[in-house]
Structure formats: structure tokens, C-alpha cells
Backbone bond lengths (Angstrom), bond angles and torsions (degrees), N, CA, C in turn:
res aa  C-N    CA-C-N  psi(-1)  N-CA   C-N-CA  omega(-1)  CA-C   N-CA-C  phi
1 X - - - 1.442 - - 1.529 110.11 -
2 X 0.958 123.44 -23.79 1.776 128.18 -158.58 1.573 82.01 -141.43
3 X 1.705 108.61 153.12 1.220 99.23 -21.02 1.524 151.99 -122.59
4 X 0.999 152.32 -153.34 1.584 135.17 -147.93 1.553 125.07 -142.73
5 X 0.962 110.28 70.59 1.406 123.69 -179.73 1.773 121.92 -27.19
6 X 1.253 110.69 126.66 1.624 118.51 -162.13 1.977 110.12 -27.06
7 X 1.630 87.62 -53.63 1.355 86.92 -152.38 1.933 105.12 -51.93
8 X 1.296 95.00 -44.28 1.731 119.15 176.13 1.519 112.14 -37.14
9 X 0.983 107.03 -40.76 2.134 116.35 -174.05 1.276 127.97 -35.30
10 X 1.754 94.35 -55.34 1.572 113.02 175.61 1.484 109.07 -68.66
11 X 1.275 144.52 -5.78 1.269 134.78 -148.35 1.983 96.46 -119.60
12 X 1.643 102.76 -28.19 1.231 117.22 155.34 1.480 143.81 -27.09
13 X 1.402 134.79 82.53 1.701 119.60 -178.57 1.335 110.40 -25.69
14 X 1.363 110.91 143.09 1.775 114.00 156.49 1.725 110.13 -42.19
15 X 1.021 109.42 -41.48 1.659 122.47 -167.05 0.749 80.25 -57.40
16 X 1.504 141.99 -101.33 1.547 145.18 -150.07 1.438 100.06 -28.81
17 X 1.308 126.37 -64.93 0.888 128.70 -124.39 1.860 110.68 -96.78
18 X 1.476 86.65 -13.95 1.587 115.95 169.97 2.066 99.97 -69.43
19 X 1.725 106.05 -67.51 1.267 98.97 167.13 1.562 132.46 -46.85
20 X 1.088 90.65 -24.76 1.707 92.65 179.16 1.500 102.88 -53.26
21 X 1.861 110.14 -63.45 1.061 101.80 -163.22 1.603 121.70 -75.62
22 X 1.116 102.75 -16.82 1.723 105.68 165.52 1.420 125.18 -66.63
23 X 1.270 107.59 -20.56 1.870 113.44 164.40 1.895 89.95 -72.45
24 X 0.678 134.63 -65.05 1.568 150.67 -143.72 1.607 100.57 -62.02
25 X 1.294 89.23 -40.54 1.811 97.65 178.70 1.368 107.57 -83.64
26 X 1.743 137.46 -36.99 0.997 118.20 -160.96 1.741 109.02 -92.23
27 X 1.457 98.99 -11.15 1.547 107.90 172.76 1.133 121.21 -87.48
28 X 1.540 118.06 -5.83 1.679 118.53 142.66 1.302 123.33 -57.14
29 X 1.498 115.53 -44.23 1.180 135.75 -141.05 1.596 99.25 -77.71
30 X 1.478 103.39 -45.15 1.393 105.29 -177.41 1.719 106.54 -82.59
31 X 1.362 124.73 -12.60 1.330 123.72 162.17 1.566 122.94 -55.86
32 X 1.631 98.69 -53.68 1.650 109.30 164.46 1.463 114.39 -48.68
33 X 1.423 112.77 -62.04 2.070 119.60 -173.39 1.267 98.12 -39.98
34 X 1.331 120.11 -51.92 1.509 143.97 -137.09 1.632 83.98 -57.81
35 X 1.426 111.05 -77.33 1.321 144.86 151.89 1.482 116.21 18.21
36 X 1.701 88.98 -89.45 1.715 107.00 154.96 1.461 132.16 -50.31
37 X 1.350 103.02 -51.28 1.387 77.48 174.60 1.661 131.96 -111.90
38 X 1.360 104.40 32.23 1.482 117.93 128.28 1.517 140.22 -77.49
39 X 1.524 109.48 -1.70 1.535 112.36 -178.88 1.876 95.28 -99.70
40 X 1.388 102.67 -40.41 2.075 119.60 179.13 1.995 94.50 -56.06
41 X 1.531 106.66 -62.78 1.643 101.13 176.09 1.744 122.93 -49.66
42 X 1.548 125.16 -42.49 0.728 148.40 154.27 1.408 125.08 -14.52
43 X 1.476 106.19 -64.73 1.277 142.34 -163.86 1.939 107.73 -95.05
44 X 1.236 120.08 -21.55 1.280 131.40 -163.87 1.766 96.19 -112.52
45 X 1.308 110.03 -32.12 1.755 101.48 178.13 1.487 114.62 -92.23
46 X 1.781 85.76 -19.18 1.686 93.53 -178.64 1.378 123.07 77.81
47 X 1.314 121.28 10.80 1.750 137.81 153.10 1.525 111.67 -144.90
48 X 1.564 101.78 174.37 1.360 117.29 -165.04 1.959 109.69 -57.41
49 X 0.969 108.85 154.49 1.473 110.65 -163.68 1.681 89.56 -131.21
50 X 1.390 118.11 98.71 1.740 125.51 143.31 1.388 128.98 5.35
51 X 1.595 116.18 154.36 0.774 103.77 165.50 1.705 129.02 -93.55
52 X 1.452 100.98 -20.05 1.587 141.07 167.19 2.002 104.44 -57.94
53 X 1.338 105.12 -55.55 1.163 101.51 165.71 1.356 135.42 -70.54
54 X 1.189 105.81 -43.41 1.710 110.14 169.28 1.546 108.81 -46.57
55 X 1.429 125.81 -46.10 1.309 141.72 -165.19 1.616 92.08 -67.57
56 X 1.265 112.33 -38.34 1.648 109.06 -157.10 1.773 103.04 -70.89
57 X 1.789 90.55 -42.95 1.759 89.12 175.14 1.294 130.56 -56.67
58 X 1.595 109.20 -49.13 1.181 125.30 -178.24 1.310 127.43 -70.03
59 X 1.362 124.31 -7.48 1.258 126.24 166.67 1.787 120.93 -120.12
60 X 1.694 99.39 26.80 1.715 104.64 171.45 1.345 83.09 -100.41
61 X 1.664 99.18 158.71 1.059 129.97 98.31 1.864 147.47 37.67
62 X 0.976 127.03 86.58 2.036 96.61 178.24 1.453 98.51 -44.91
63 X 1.436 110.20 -57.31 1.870 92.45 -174.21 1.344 129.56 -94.94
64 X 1.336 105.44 48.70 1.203 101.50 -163.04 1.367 156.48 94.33
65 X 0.953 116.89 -40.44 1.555 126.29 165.46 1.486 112.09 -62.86
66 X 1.280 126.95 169.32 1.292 148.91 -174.58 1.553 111.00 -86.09
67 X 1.124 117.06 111.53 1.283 126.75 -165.97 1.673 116.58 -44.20
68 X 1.859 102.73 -48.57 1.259 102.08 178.58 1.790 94.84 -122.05
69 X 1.413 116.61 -172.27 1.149 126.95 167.39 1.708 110.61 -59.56
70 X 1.384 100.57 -59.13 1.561 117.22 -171.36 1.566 113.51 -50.61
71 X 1.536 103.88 -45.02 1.934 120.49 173.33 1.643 87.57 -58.57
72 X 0.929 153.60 -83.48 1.162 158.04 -148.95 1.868 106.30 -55.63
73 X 1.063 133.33 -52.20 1.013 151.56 160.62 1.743 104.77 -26.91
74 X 1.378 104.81 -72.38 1.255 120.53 175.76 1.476 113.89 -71.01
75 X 1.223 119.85 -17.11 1.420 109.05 177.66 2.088 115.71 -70.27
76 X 2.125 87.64 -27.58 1.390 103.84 -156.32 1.888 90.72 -70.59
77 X 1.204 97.77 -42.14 1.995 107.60 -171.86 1.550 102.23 -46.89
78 X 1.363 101.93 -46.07 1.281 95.80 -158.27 1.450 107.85 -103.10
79 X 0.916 120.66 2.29 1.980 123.08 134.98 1.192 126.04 -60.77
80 X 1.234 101.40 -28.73 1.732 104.17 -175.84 1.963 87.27 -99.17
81 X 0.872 124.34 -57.16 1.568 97.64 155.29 1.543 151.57 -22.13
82 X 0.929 96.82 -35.70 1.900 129.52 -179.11 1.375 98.45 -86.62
83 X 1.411 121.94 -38.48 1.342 104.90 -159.43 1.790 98.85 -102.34
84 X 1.294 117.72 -7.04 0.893 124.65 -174.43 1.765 105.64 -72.80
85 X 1.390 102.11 -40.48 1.670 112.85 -162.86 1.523 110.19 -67.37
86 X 1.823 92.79 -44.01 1.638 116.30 -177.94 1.543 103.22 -54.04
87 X 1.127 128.59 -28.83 1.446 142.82 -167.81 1.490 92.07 -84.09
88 X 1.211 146.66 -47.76 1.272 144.50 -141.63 1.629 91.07 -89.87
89 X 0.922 105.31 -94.57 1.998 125.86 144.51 1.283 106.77 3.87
């Protein structure tokens, strides 16, 4: 849907344009949580908390598993990322 060049806007349903902003808001929203509860993790392990890790929490599971297919996908890259660096290092 986005994104949408000025002249294009007006020619737009309200609907659309209502969803637009409800994607817009809820992808703040999880920017803010995100936020929080990396400062609460932070604060509870008592050192700096990743960006790899933050990602790892926030997209399990209660037990674990990978919330979606795609989180999982990206979790695997960027393990094999991690282990790549640790290797360099």
C-alpha cells in the first residue's frame, strides 16, 4: 500500500488511508515496547542487552519457538551470523 506519492493521496479511499495510519501507529507502538522492554531486560540481567538478543526475546514464543515462520528464518541467519563473527574474534 505505501508508499504513496503526494499527488496520489487525494485519489485514495478513507479506508486505505485510515489503514495506513493504523499500520503507522502500531509500528510505533512496537518501536516504543521494543524500547521498554529492552531498558526492563537491561535492568533485570544487569548489563547491556543486544540488538540480536533483544530480537531473540521478542520474537519467541512462551516456550520458545519462533513466533512466526519468517522470525525464525531470521533468527537462523543471524545465528549463523553470530557464529560467524565469534569465529573471526
Amino acid at each position: 500500500m505505501l508508499p504513496i506519492n503526494y499527488e496520489s493521496w487525494h485519489q485514495i479511499p478513507d479506508s486505505n488511508k485510515n489503514q495506513a495510519l493504523d499500520n503507522i501507529k502500531e509500528r510505533f507502538a512496537l518501536e516504543v515496547s521494543d524500547t521498554y522492554v529492552k531498558k526492563a531486560l537491561e535492568h533485570s540481567f544487569g548489563k547491556k542487552v543486544g540488538r540480536l538478543q533483544l530480537f531473540d526475546i521478542t520474537h519467541r514464543k512462551k516456550y520458545g519457538s519462533p513466533m512466526t515462520s519468517e522470525a525464525g528464518e531470521i533468527m537462523e541467519k543471524l545465528k549463523d551470523r553470530k557464529a560467524e563473527y565469534e569465529a573471526i574474534a
